[in-house]
C-alpha positions in Angstrom: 239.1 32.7 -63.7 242.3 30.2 -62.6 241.8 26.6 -64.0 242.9 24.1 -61.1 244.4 21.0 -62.2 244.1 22.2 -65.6 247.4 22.0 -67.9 248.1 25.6 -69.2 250.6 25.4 -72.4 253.3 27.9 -72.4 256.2 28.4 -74.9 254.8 27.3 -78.1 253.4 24.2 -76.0 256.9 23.0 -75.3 256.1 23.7 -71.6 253.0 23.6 -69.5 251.9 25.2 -65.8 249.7 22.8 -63.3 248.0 25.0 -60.7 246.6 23.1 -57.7 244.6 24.8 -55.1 246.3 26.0 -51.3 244.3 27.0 -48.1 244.0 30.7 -47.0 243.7 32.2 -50.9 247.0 30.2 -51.7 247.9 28.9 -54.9 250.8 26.2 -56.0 251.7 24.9 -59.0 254.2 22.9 -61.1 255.9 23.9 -64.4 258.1 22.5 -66.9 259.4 23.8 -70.1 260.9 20.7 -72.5 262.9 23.3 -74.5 265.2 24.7 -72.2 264.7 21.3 -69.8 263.4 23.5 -66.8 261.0 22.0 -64.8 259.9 23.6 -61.1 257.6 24.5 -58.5 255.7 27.8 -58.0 253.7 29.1 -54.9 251.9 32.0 -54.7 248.7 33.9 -53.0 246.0 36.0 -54.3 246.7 40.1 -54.4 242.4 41.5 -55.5 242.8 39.6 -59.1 246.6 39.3 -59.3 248.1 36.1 -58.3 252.1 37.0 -56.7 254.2 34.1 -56.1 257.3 32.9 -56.4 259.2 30.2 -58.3 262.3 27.9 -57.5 263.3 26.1 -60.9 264.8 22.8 -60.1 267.1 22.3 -63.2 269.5 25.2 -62.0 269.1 26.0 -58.9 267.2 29.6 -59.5 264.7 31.4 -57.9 262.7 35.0 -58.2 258.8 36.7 -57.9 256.3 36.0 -60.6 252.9 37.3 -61.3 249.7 36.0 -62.8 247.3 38.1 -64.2 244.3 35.3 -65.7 241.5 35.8 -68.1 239.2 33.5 -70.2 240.8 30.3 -71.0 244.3 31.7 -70.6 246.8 33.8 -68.6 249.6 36.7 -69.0 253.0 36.4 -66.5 255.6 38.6 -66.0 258.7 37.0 -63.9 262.2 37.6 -62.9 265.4 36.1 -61.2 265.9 36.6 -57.3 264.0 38.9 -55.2 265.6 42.6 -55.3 263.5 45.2 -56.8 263.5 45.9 -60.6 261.2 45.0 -63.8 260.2 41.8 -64.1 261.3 41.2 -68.1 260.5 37.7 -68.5 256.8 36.8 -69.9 254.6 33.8 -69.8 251.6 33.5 -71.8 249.9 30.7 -70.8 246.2 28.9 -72.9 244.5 26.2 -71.0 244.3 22.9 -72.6 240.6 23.0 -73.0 240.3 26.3 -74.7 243.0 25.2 -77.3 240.6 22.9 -78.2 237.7 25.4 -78.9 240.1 27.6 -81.0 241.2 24.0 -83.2 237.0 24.1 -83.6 236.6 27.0 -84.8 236.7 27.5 -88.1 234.5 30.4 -88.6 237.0 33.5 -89.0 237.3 34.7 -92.4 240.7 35.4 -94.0 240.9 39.0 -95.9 243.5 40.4 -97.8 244.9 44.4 -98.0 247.1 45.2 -101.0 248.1 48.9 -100.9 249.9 51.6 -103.0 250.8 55.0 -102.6 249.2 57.1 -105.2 250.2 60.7 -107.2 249.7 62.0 -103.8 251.3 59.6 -101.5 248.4 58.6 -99.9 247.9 55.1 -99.5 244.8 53.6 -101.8 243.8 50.0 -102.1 245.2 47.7 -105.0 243.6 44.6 -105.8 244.5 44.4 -109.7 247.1 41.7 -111.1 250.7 42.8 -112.3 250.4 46.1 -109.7 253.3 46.2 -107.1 252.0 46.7 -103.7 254.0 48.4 -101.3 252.2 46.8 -98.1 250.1 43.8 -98.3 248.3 42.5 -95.3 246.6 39.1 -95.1 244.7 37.9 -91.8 241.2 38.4 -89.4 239.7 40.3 -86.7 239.1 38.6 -83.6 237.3 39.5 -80.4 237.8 37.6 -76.9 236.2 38.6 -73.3 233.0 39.5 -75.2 230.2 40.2 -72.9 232.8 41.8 -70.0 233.9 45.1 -69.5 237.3 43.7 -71.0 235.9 43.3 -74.5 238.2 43.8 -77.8 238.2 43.0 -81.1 242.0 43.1 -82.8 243.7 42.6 -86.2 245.9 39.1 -86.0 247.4 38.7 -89.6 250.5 38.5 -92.0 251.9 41.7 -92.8 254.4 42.4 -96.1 256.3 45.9 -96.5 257.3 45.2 -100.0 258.6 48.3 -101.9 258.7 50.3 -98.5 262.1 49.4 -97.2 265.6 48.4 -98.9 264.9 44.8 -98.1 261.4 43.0 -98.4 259.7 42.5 -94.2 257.5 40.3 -93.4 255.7 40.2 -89.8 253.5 38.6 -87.4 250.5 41.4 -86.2 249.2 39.7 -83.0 246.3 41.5 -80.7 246.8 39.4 -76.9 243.9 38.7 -74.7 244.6 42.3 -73.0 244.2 44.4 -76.2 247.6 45.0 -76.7 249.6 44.5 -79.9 252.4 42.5 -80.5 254.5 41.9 -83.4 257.7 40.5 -84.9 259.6 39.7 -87.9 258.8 36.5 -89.7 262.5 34.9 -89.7 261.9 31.4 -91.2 258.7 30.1 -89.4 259.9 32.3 -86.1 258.8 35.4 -85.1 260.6 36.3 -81.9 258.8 39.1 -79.5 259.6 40.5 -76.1 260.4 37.9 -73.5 261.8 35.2 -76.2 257.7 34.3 -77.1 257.0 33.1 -80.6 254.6 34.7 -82.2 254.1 32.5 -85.6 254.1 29.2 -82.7 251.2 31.0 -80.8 249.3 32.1 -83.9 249.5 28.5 -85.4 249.1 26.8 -81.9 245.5 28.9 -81.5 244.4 29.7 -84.6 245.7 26.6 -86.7 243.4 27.1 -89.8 243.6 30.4 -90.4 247.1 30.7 -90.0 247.1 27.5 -93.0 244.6 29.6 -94.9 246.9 32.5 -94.9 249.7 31.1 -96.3 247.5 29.7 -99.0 246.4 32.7 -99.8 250.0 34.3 -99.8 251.1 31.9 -102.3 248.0 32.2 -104.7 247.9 36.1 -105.0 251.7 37.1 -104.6 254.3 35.7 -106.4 258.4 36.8 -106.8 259.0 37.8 -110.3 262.8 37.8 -111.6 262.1 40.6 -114.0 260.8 42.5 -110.7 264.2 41.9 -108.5 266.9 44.4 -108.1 269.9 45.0 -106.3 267.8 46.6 -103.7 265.9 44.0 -102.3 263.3 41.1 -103.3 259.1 42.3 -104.9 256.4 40.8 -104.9 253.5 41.5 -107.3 249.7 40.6 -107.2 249.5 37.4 -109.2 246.1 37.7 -110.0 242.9 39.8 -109.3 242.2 39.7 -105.9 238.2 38.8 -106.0 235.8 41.2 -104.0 235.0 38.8 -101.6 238.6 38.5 -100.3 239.2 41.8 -99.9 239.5 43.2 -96.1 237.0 45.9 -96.6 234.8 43.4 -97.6 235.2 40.9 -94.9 235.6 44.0 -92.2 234.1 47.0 -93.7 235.6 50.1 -91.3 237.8 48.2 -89.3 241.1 49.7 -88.1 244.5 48.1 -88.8 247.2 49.3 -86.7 250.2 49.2 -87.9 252.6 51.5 -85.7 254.2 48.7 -83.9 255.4 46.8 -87.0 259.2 47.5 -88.0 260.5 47.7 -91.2 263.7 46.2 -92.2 266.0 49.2 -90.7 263.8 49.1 -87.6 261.5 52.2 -88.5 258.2 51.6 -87.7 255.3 51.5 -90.9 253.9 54.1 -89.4 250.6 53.3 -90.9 247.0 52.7 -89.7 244.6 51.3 -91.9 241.0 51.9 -92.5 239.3 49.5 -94.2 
């Protein structure tokens, strides 16, 4: 499923990955990333469906294995420096300029909203009702990729808020990649920094440009920071006005699962939530 002499975008699309075809199940390439002024070569030959190569990066003078693992209209790499054995910690996820431009075109995902509180008996209930204090509020879609192929998943990729839940108010980025697996990562200011230094907030806007615009509309029209709400403790938000049916996540995606074990709250404990909606 390789692209050849296809641009893949890496990095937030401040670096890109040009794979050329070799002889004898070869593979070589060229790479540079603007934002940390690296710019190399990369050669590599096919292992069953993994591609394991090497790279040399020109701007200083480093070298170590990589491996490519592609799927539809993208690819997953895991790399290190030099060639003893160890994990390889560094990660590449690379999109393929043409299939960024099918995700700009599609405008077709629809953008729910999940405003919970714990009742009398701690369990977690919805709450779409104005001047109610939600202590989680999730905003964002389901998506599926691979469909048709053995590979096929459909994931959350959304906005999540742990409001009352922590000391401090969290916010996060929920992201499902093109294996299945989650990622996530705290929102700090229009970053959201996972494993391997990859933005998750660049990738989410970078694919999935109009919902991630319609989220923060929608965060904006139904939340709001009251000052009679703020304490010492940390910084509320309260539903600003009814949430309508229509917006509502079990709506949108009646008995979907939102998973949200992997998202930290503000001391680093996870929400330990999963959501049926």
């Amino acid at each position: 499923m390789i692209s050849y002499n296809k641009k893949y975008f890496i990095n937030n699309s401040l670096g890109y990955v040009l794979f050329t075809e070799g002889i004898s199940e070869t593979v070589n390439a060229i790479y540079e990333i603007e934002k940390n002024h690296e710019n190399g070569v990369i050669h590599g030959k096919w292992d069953g469906s993994v591609l394991k190569a090497v790279f040399h990066n020109k701007g200083n003078n480093t070298s170590g294995n990589m491996e490519f693992v592609f799927s539809d209209g993208g690819f997953e790499a895991k790399w290190k420096q030099g060639f003893e054995l160890g994990p390889m910690k560094g990660k590449w996820i690379g999109v393929a300029e043409d299939y960024i431009g099918e995700e700009k075109a599609n405008t077709t995902r629809d953008i729910g909203i999940y405003s919970g509180i714990f009742d009398d008996d701690e369990e977690l209930c919805q709450e779409f009702n104005a001047d109610e204090k939600p202590v989680i509020i999730v905003i964002g879609f389901f998506d599926t990729h691979l469909e048709g192929t053995d590979e096929e998943w459909e994931g959350f990729v959304g906005y999540i808020v742990t409001n009352t839940m922590d000391e401090f108010r969290t916010e996060s980025v929920l992201f499902m990649n093109r294996k299945g697996e989650i990622q996530s990562a705290h929102d700090m200011g229009g970053e959201a920094i996972c494993e391997g230094d990859f933005d998750l907030v660049g990738y989410f806007n970078e694919l999935y440009p109009n919902e991630w615009s319609r989220i923060q509309e929608l965060m904006w029209e139904y939340f709001e920071l009251r000052e009679e709400d703020q304490d010492t403790d940390g910084l509320h938000l309260t539903i600003a006005k009814d949430i309508p049916e229509e917006l509502q996540m079990s709506t949108l995606y009646p008995d979907s699962i939102i998973d949200l074990e992997e998202v930290s709250m503000h001391n680093g404990i996870s929400v330990g939530l999963v959501i049926n909606t």
